[in-house]
C-alpha positions in Angstrom: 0.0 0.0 0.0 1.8 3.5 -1.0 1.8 6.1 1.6 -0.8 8.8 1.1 0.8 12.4 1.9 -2.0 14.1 0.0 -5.9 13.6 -0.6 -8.2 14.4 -3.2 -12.5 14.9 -2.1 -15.3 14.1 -5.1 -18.6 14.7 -3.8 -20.7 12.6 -6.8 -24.5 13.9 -7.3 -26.4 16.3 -9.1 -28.4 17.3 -6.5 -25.5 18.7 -4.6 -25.4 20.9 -7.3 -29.0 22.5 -7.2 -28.2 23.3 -3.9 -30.7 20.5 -3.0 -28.5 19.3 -0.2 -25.7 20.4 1.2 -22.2 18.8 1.1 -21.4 18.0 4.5 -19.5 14.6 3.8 -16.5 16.9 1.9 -16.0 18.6 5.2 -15.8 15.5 7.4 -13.4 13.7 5.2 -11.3 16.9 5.0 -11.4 17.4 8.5 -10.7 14.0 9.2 -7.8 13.3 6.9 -6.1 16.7 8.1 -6.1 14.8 11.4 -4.5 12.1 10.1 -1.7 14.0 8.5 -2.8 13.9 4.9 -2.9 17.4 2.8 -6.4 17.6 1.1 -5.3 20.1 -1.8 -8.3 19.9 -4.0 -12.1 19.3 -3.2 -14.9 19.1 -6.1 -18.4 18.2 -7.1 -19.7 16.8 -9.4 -23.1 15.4 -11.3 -24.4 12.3 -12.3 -22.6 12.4 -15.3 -20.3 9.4 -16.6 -18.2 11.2 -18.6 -17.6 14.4 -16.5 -17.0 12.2 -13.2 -14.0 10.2 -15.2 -12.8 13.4 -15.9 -12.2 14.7 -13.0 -11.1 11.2 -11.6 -8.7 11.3 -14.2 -7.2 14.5 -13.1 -7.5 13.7 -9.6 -5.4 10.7 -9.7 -2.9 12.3 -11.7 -2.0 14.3 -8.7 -3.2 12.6 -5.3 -1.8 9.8 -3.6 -5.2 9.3 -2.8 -9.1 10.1 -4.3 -12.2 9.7 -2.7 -15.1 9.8 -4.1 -18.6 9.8 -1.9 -21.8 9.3 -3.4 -23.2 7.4 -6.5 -23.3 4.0 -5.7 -27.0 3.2 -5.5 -29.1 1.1 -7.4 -30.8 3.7 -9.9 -29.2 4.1 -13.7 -28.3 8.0 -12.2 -25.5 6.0 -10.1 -22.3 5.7 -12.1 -19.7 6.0 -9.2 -18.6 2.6 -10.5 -18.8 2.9 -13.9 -16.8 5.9 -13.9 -14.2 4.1 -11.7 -14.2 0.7 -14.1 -13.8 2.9 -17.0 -10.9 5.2 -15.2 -8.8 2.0 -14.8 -10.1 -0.2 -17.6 -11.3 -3.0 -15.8 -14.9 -4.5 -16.7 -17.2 -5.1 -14.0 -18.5 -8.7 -12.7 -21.0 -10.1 -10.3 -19.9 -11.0 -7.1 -21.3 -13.9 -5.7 -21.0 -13.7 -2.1 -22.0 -9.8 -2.3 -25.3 -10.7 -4.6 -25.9 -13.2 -1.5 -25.4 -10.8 0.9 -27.4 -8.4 -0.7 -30.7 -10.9 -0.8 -30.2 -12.1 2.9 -30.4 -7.7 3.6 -33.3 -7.6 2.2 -34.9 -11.0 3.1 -34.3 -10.3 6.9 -36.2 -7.1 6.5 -39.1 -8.3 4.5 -38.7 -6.9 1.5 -38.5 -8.3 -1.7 -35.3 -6.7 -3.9 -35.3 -5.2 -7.0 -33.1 -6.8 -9.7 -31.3 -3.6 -10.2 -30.7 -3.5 -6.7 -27.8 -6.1 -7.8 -25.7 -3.6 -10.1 -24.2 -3.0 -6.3 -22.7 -6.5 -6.5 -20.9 -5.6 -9.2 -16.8 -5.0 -8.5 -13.8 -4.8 -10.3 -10.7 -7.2 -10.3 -8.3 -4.6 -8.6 -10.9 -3.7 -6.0 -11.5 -4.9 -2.8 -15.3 -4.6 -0.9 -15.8 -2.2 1.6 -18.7 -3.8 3.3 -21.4 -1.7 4.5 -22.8 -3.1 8.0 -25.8 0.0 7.4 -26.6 0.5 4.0 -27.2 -1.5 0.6 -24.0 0.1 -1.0 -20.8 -1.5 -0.7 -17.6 0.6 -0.9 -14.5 -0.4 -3.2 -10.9 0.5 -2.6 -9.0 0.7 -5.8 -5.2 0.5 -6.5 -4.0 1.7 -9.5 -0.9 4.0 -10.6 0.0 6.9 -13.0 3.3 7.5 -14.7 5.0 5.1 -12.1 3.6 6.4 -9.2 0.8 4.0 -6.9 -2.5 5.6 -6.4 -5.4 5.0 -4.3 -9.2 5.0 -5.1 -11.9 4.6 -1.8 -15.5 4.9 -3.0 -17.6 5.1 0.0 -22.1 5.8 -0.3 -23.5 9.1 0.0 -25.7 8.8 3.1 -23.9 10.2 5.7 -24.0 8.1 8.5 -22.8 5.4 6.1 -20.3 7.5 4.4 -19.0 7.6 8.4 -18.9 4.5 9.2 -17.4 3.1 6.3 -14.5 5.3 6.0 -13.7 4.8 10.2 -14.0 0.8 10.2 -13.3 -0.3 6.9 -11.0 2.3 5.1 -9.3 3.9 7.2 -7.2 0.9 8.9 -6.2 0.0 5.0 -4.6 2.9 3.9 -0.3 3.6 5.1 -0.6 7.2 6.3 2.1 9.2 7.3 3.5 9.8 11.1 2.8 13.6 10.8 -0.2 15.0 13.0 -1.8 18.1 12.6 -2.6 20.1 15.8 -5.6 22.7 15.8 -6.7 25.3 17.9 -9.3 27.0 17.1 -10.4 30.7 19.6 -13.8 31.4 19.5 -14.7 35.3 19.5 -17.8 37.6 20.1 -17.9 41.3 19.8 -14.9 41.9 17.5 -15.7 42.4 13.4 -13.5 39.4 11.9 -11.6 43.1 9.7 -10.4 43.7 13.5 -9.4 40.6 14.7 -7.1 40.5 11.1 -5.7 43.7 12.5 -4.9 42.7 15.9 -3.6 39.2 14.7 -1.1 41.2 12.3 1.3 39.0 10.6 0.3 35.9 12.4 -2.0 35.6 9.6 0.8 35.2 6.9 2.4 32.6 8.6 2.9 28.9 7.1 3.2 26.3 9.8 2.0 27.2 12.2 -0.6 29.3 10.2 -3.7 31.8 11.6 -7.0 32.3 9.8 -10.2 33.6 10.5 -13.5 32.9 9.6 -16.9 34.9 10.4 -19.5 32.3 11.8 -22.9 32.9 13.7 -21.4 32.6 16.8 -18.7 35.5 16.6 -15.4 35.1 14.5 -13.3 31.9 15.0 -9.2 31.9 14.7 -8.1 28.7 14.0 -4.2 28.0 14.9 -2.6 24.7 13.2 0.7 23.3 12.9 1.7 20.0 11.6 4.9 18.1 13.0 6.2 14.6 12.7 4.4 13.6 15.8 1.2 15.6 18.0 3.5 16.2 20.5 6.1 17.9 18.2 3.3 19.7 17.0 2.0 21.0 19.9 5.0 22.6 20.8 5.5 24.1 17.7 2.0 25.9 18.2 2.7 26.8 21.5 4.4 30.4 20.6 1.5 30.9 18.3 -0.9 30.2 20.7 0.1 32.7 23.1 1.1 35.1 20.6 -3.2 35.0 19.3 -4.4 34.6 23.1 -2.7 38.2 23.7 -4.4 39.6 20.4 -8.0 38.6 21.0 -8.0 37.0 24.8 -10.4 39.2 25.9 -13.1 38.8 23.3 -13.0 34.9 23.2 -15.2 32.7 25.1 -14.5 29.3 24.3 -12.3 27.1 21.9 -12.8 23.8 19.6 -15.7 22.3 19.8 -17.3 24.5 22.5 -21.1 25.7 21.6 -22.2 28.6 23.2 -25.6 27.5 24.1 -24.1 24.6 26.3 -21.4 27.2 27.9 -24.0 29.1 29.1 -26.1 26.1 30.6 -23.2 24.5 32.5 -22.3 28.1 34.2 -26.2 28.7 35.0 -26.1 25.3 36.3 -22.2 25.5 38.4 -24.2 29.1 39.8 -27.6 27.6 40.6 -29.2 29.7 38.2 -32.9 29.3 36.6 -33.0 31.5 33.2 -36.4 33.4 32.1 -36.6 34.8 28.8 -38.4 38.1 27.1 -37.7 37.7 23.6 -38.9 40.6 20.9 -37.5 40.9 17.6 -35.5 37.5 18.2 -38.5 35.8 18.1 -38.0 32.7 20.0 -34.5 31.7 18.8 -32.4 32.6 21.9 -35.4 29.8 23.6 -34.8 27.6 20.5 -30.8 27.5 20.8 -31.0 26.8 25.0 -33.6 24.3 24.5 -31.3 22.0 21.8 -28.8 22.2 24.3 -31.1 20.8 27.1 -31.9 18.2 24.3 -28.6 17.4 24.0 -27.6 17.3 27.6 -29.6 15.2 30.2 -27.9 16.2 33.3 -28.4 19.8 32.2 -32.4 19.2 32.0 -32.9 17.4 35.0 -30.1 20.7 37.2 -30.4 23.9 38.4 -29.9 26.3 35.9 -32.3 25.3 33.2 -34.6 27.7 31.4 -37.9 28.2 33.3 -39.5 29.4 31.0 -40.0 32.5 28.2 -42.5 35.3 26.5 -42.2 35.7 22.7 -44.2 38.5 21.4 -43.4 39.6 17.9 -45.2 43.2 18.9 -43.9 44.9 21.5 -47.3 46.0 22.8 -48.0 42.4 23.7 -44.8 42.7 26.0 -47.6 44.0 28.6 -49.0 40.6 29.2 -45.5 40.4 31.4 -47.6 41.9 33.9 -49.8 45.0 34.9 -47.4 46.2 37.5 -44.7 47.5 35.0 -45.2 51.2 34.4 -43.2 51.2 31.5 -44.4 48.2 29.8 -48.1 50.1 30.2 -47.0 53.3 28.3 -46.8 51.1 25.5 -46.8 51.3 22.1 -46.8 54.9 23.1 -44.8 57.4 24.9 -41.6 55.4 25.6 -39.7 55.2 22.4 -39.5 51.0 21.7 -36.0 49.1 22.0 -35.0 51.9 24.6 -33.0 50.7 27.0 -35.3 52.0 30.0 -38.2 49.4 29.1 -36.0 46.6 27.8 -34.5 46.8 31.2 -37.9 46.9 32.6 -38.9 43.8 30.2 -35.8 41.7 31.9 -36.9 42.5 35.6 -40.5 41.4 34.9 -40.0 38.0 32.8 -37.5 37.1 36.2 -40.5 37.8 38.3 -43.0 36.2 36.1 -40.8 33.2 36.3 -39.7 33.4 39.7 -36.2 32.7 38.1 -32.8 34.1 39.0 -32.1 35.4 35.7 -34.0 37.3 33.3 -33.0 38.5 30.0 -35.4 40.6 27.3 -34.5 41.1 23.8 -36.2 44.5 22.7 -37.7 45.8 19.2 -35.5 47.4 16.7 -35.4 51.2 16.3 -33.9 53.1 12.7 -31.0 54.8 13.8 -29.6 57.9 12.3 -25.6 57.2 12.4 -22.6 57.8 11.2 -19.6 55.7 9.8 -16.4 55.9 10.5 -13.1 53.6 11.2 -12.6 50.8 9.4 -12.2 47.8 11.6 -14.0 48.9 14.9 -15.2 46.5 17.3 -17.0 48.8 19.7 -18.2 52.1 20.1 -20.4 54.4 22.3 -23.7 55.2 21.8 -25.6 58.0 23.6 -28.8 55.9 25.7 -32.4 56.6 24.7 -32.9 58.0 28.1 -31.0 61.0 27.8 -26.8 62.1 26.6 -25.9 61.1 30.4 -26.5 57.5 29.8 -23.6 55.5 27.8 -24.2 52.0 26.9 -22.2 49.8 25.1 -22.6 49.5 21.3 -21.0 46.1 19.8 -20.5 47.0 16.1 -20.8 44.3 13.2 -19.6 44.2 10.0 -16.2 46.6 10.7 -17.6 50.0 11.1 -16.9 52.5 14.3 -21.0 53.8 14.8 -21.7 56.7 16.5 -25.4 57.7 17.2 -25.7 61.8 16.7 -30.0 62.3 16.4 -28.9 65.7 14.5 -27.0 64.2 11.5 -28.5 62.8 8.4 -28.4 59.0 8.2 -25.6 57.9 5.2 -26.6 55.3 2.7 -27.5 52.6 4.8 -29.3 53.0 8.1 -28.8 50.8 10.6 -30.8 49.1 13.4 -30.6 50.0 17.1 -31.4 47.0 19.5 -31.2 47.1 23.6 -30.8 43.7 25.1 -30.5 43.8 28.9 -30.0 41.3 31.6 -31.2 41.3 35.2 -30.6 39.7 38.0 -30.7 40.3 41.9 -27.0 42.6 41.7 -28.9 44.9 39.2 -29.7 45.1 35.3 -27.3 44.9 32.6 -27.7 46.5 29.3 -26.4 46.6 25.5 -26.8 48.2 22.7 -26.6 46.8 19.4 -26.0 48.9 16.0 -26.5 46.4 13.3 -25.9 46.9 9.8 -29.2 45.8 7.8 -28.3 42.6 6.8 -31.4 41.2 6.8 -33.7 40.1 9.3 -32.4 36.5 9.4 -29.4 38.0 10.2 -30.2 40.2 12.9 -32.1 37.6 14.7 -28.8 35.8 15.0 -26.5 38.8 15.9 -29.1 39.3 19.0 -29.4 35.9 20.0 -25.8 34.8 20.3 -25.2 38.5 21.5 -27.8 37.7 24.3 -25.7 34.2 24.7 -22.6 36.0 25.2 -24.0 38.3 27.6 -25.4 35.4 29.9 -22.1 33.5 29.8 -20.3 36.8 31.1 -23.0 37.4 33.8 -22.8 33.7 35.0 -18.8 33.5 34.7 -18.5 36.8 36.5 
C-alpha cells in the first residue's frame, strides 16, 4: 500500500449541485484526513454524469496519492460512481457472488423483496476490494492503480452520511499507510470583535505557514483557528505553542471558548455551576435565543434534570403584547406609546418582569428594533459608544458588526445605509445589565442571530463573573 501524503475529495451527485443538499460529507473527510496528516489540496463536485465524473477522476489521480469519491453507488441508472471508476482503470465489471448473496439475505431479513437492479451494487472490479457496508445497501471499493509510475489509491464510500461515516472509520481507514505527521488545531472562538479587526490585531500571524492563523466569520462570533503539523502531535503541539500565546494576547479578551465549544451549552453548565434558573423576554428575536438553550437541554440530560435550566420564556413579535409580562410594570403600560420601543429604560424593565413572572434568577429581554440615524467611520471597529435613549448622560455599550466604528448623533442625516438600534439587557438580583446593538441591515435572518448569540454571550459573562 503506498503512503498517502496528500488527498483528493469528489462529492458525486447532481443534487448537490442544485443546492438541494448540502455537502457535508467533503467537510468531514477533510477534517478527518487533516487529522490524520494527509494534505487535502483539492475538493470538487460533481453530477451524475459518466463522462464528466472520469474526468475529474482522471485528473485527480494524476496528482493525489489518494481520491475519494462519496456518493453514486446506488441502485438507480443515475449512479455511475462505479462505472466511472471501471472505465478510469479499464477493468470491466462482474458479479460478485458472495456480495449478490449478501445483498438478498439484507433484504430477506427485513421483509422486503429486492429489485433486480438493486444487484448492479454486487458488481466490483478485479483490482478492488469490498468495503462492506454493516448499514446500507452500498458497498464501498478501494482501488489500487498507478500513473506515470507512481501508486494511487481509489476509496469509493455511499452518500448517506451516516454510512459514508462508518465506512471510512472501520473499513477504510485501517487499509490505507498514512504518514507519522499529525496536525494540531486550535481554534479561539470570538464575540464582539468584526473578523476586519481581529485580522488587524492578529497582524502578521495571519501570513504565517506552519503554524498558520485564519479567521472565519460564523454565527457565533469570528473563529481563529491556529494549526501546525509536526512529525508527531507532540512535536506539533509545541511548535503551536508560541503561536498560541502570541493570538491569546491579540484577542484574549473577546473569546469565550475554543474547539468544539457551543455557546448554548457554555451558558447552561455556568447557569447550572451558579444555581441559576433563566427566564426569557424575547422581541425581535423571536424565539431563537429559547430555541438555541432548548437544543442544548436536548442534547444534555444532566443539564435538563439541574439547576440552571430555562424556566420558562415570552415571545411576542409586537412589543405592545410585552404588557402581558404583567400589569405592575409602568413602563411596559406606556406602551406602544410614549416610551420610544427598543429603549433601553423598558428593555430593562422587560428583563426584571420576565425574572418575576418566572420566579427565576435570571431574566434576559430582547427588545424591538429602532432606525438609527448614524454615522460611519473607522474601518475595523469593534466597539463604540452610543448616547442611551434616556437622555446624553447615559452611555451604553454598542458592539459594532460588520467593521464599522458607529456613532449615534439624532442631528446628523443617516448615510446610505441606516442601521438598526437593539437594547438587550439582563437582570438579576445585583442589578440590570444593558447593551446596545447597532447592526448593519443585513437582513432580518441576520439580525435575529446577531441578537441571540449577542444575548448568549452576555449570559455567559454574567454567570462567569
Amino acid at each position: 500500500m503506498p503512503l498517502v501524503r496528500t488527498a483528493e475529495i469528489i462529492s458525486v451527485g447532481t443534487e448537490l449541485l442544485l443546492g438541494e443538499i448540502v455537502d457535508t460529507n467533503s467537510a468531514y473527510l477533510a477534517a478527518d484526513l487533516a487529522r490524520l496528516g494527509v494534505d487535502v489540496m483539492w475538493s470538487a463536485r460533481v453530477g451524475d454524469n459518466l463522462s464528466r465524473i472520469a474526468t475529474l477522476l482522471e485528473q485527480a489521480l494524476s496528482r493525489s496519492d489518494l481520491v475519494v469519491l462519496g456518493g453514486g453507488l446506488g441502485p438507480t441508472d443515475d449512479d455511475l460512481t462505479r462505472d466511472a471508476v471501471a472505465s478510469v482503470v479499464g477493468e470491466e465489471q462482474e458479479r460478485d457472488v458472495g456480495l449478490e448473496s449478501w445483498l438478498r439475505q439484507r433484504f430477506a431479513s427485513s421483509g422486503r423483496s429486492m429489485p433486480e437492479r438493486n444487484l448492479q451494487q454486487a458488481d466490483v472490479i478485479p483490482s478492488a476490494t469490498v468495503l462492506p457496508n454493516p448499514i446500507g445497501t452500498a458497498p464501498g471499493w478501494l482501488v489500487r492503480t498507478s500513473r506515470e509510475g507512481v501508486q494511487r489509491i481509489i476509496v469509493t464510500l455511499p452518500g448517506p452520511p451516516r454510512e459514508m461515516q462508518r465506512m471510512w472509520r472501520e473499513q477504510a481507514v485501517i487499509r490505507l499507510d498514512l504518514p507519522a505527521s499529525r496536525l494540531f488545531t486550535r481554534t479561539f472562538k470570538t464575540h464582539g470583535i468584526g473578523e476586519s479587526l481581529v485580522a488587524e490585531r492578529l497582524g502578521t500571524l495571519t501570513k504565517q505557514a506552519n503554524p498558520s492563523v485564519a479567521t472565519y466569520a460564523k454565527r457565533d462570533g469570528v473563529h481563529v483557528r491556529v494549526a501546525a503539523k509536526a512529525a508527531d502531535m507532540d512535536s506539533a503541539r509545541v511548535l503551536a505553542a508560541p503561536t498560541l500565546a502570541a493570538v491569546t494576547d491579540a484577542i484574549g479578551k473577546w473569546t469565550w471558548g475554543f474547539d468544539r465549544d457551543e455557546l448554548p451549552d457554555l451558558v447552561l453548565r455556568a447557569l447550572r455551576e451558579q444555581g441559576w434558573r433563566l427566564a426569557l423576554a424575547e422581541g425581535f428575536s423571536g424565539g431563537l435565543l429559547t430555541e438555541l438553550l432548548e437544543q442544548a437541554l436536548d442534547a444534555d440530560d444532566d443539564a435538563a434534570r439541574g439547576p440552571g435550566t430555562v424556566a420558562g420564556s415570552v415571545i411576542a413579535w409586537q412589543p405592545e403584547n410585552m404588557k402581558t409580562l404583567g400589569p405592575t410594570i409602568d413602563l411596559l403600560r406606556r406602551l406602544p406609546t410614549g416610551l420610544p420601543v427598543g429603549a433601553a429604560e423598558l428593555v430593562a424593565a422587560m428583563a426584571a418582569a420576565v425574572r418575576a413572572l418566572f420566579t427565576a434568577d435570571v431574566g434576559i429581554a430582547i427588545g424591538y428594533p429602532q432606525a438609527a440615524p448614524v454615522s460611519v467611520s473607522g474601518e475595523g471597529a469593534a466597539m463604540a459608544e452610543a448616547e442611551g435613549d434616556d437622555g446624553p448622560n447615559e452611555v451604553v455599550n454598542a458592539r459594532v458588526y460588520g467593521g464599522s466604528q458607529i456613532t449615534t448623533d439624532a442631528n446628523q442625516s443617516p448615510p446610505d445605509q441606516r442601521y438598526t438600534r437593539l437594547v438587550i439587557a439582563l437582570a438579576t438580583d445585583e442589578g440590570t445589565t444593558v447593551e446596545t446593538l447597532s447592526l448593519p441591515p443585513l437582513g432580518r435572518a441576520w439580525l435575529r442571530e446577531r441578537s441571540a448569540f449577542t444575548g448568549l454571550n452576555l449570559l455567559l459573562r454574567s454567570a462567569l463573573r
